[in-house]
C-alpha positions as CSV (number, residue, x, y, z in Angstrom):
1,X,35.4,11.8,-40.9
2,X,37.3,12.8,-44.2
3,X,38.8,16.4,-44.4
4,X,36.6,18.7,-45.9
5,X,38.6,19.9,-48.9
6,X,38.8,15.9,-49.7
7,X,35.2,15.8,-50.0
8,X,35.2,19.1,-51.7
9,X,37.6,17.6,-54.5
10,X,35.9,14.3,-54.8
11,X,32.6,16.2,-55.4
12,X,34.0,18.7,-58.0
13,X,35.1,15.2,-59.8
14,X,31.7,14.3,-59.7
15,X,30.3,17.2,-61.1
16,X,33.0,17.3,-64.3
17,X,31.6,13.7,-65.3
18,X,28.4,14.9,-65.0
19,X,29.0,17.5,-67.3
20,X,30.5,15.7,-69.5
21,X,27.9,13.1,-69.7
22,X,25.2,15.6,-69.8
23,X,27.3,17.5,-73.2
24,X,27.7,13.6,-74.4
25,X,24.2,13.1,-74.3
26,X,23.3,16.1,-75.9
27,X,25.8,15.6,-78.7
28,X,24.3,12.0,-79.3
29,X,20.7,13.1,-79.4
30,X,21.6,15.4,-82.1
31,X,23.9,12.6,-83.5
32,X,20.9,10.1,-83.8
33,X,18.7,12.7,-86.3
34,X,21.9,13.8,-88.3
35,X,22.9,10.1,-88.4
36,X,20.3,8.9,-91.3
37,X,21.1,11.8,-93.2
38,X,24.8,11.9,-93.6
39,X,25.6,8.6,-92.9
40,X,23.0,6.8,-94.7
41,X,22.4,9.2,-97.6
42,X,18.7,9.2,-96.9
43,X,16.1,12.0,-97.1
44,X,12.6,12.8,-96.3
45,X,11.4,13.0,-93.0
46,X,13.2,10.3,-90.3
47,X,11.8,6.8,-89.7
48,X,11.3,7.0,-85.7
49,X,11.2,3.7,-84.5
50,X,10.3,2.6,-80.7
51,X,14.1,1.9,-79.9
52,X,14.8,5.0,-81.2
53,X,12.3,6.9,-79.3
54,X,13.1,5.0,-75.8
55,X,17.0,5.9,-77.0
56,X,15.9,9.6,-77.0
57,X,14.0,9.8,-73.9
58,X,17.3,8.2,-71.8
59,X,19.2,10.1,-73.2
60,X,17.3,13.1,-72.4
61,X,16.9,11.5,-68.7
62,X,20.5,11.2,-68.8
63,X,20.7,14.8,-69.8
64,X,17.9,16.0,-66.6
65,X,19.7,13.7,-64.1
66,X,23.4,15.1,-64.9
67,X,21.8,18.9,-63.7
68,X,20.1,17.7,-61.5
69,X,23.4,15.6,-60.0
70,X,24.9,19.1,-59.9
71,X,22.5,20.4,-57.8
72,X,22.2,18.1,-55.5
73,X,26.3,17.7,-55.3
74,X,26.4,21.3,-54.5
75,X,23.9,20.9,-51.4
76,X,25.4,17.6,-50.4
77,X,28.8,20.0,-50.5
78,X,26.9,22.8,-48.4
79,X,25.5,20.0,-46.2
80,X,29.0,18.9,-45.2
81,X,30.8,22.2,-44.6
82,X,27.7,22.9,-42.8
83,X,26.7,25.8,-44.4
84,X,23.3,27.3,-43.6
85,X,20.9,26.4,-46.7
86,X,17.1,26.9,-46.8
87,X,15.2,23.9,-47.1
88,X,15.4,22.0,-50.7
89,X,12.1,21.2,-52.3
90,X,14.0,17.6,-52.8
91,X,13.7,14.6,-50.8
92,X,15.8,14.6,-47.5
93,X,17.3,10.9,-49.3
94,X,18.3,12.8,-52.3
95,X,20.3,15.5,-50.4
96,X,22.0,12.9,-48.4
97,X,22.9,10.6,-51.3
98,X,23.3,12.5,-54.5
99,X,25.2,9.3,-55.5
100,X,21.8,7.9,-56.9
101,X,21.2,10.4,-59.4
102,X,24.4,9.8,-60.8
103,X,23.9,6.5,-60.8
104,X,20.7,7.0,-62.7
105,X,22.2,9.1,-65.0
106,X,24.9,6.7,-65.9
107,X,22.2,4.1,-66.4
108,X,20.5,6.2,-68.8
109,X,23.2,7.1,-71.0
110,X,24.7,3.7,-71.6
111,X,21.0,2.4,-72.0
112,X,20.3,5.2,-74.7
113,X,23.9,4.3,-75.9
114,X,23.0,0.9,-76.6
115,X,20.1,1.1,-78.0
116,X,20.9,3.7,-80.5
117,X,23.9,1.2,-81.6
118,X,21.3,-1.4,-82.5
119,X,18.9,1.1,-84.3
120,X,22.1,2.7,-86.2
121,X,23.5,-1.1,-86.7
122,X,19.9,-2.1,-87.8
123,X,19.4,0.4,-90.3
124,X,23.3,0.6,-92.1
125,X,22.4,-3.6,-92.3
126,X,19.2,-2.1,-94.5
127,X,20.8,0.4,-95.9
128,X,23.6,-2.2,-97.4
129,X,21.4,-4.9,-98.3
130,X,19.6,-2.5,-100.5
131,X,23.0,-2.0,-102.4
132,X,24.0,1.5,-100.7
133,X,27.5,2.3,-100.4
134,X,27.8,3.4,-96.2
135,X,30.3,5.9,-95.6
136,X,32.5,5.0,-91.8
């Protein structure tokens, strides 16, 4: 069995890209309303299409599942050094693999990613064949 403090330090790793991913998401859900504005020049109220919406809600997933990662890679942490917890109200599974939660949130983030790059692509391709000037 690996040394404890390896563990420890794999797990604080863990936790750091959550973060990040979680402040990335964040950023790019603000990104994708600010985006038509100052980008595109437009005004009035913003044209919320159903690949934007889905885009929204993983990037929000992406946001719940990088907490929740750190939760859970706390207790997984707790679990090892064998510190006494009281019982989590999450499934036995998720306390034992925490790894799946990231790997959910990574899944929602590059999803959300995507698909806001084909909404964004979508509407500067309008926006120019309408004869607007697109600042990069």
């Amino acid at each position: 069995m690996p040394d404890t403090t390896d563990i420890q330090a794999v797990v604080e790793l863990y936790v750091a890209s959550a973060q990040a991913i979680t402040q990335l998401s964040t950023g790019a859900l603000v990104a994708t309303v600010v985006f038509s504005e100052k980008v595109l020049g437009t005004t009035g109220p913003l044209r919320v299409t159903r690949t934007l919406f889905a885009s929204w809600m993983l990037f929000l997933s992406a946001i719940g599942c990088g907490v929740l990662y750190e939760y859970l890679a706390i207790h997984y942490l707790a679990l090892k050094l064998e510190l006494p917890l009281e019982r989590s109200w999450f499934p036995n599974y998720l306390e034992h693999n925490p790894g799946f939660v990231y790997g959910m949130m990574m899944a929602s983030f590059f999803l959300a990613a995507t698909l806001f790059v084909l909404v964004a692509a979508g509407r500067v391709t309008a926006s120019v064949k309408k004869g607007a000037t697109v600042e990069a």
